[in-house]
C-alpha positions in Angstrom: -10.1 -36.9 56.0 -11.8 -39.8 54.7 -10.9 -41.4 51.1 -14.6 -40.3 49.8 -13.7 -36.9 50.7 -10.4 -37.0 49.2 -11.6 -38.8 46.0 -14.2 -35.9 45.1 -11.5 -33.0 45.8 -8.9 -34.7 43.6 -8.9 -35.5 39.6 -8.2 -38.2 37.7 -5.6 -38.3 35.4 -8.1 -39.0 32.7 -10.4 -35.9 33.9 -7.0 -33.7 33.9 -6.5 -34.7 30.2 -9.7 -34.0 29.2 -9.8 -30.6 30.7 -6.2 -29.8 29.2 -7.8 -30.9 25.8 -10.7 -28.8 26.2 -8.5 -25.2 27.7 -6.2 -26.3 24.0 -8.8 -26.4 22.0 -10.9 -22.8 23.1 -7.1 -21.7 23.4 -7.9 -22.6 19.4 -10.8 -20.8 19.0 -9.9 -17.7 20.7 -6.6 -17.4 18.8 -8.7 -18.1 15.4 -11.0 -15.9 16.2 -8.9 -12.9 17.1 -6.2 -13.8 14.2 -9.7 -13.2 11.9 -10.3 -10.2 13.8 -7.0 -9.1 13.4 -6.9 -9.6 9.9 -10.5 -8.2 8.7 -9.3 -4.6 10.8 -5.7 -5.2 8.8 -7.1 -5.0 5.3 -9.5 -2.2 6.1 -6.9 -0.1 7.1 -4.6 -0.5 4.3 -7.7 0.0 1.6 -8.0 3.2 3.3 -4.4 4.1 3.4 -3.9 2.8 -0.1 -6.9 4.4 -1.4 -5.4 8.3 0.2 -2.2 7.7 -0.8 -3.3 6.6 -4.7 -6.3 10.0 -4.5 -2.9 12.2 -3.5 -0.8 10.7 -5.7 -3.1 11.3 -8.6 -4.3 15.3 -6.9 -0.6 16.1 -7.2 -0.2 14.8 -11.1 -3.3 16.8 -11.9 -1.7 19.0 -10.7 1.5 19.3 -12.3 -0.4 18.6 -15.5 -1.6 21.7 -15.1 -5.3 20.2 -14.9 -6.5 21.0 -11.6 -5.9 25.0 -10.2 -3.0 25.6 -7.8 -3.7 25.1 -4.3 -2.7 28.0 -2.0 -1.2 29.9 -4.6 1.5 27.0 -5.0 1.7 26.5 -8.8 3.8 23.4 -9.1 2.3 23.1 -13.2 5.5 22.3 -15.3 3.8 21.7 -18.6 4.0 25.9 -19.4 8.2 25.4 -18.6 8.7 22.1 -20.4 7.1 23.7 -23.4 8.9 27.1 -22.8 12.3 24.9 -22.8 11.7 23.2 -26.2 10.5 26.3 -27.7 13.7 27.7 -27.1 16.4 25.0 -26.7 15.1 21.9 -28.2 13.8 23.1 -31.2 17.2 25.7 -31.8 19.1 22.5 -31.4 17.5 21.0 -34.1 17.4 24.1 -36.6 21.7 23.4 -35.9 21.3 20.0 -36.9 22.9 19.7 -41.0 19.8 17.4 -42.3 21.3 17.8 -45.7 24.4 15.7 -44.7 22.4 13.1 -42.4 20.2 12.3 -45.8 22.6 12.0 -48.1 24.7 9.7 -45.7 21.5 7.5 -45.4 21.0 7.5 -49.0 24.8 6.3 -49.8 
């Protein structure tokens, strides 16, 4: 082999830098590129699990409120016991309470 043919097979050191720069920098760019990717896809999917989970959250307190109709026959409405409980215990506990004493101990 001749030195000309040896000198256009081989690379300088220069040309070896420059094409290590140049692999870095679309290294770069790819990683930027797919990171921004990444991230776009990220936020999408958590506006839509965010957005279920807060539209169940609030189906189920309907619910409960009584506001929306039972689903399936499942009643889970707990305003009809609540105000079944302080019909009967809540507002018996306070007949029991001796208002006569508690004013006239505020008003001494």
């Amino acid at each position: 082999m001749t030195e000309e043919k040896i000198k256009t097979l081989c690379y300088t050191k220069d040309e070896v830098d420059a094409m290590i720069a140049e692999a870095v920098e679309e290294a770069r760019r790819i990683d930027e590129a797919s990171m921004a990717k990444h991230n776009r896809e990220a936020t999408v999917i958590s506006m839509i699990l965010g957005f279920t989970t807060l539209a169940l959250f609030v189906d189920g307190l309907l619910r409960i409120l009584g506001i929306i109709p039972p689903f399936m026959h499942i009643d889970v409405n707990i305003i009809e016991k609540i105000a079944d409980k302080v019909e009967t215990d809540v507002i018996d506990k306070i007949k029991q309470v001796p208002y006569q004493k508690i004013i006239q101990g505020i008003r001494r």
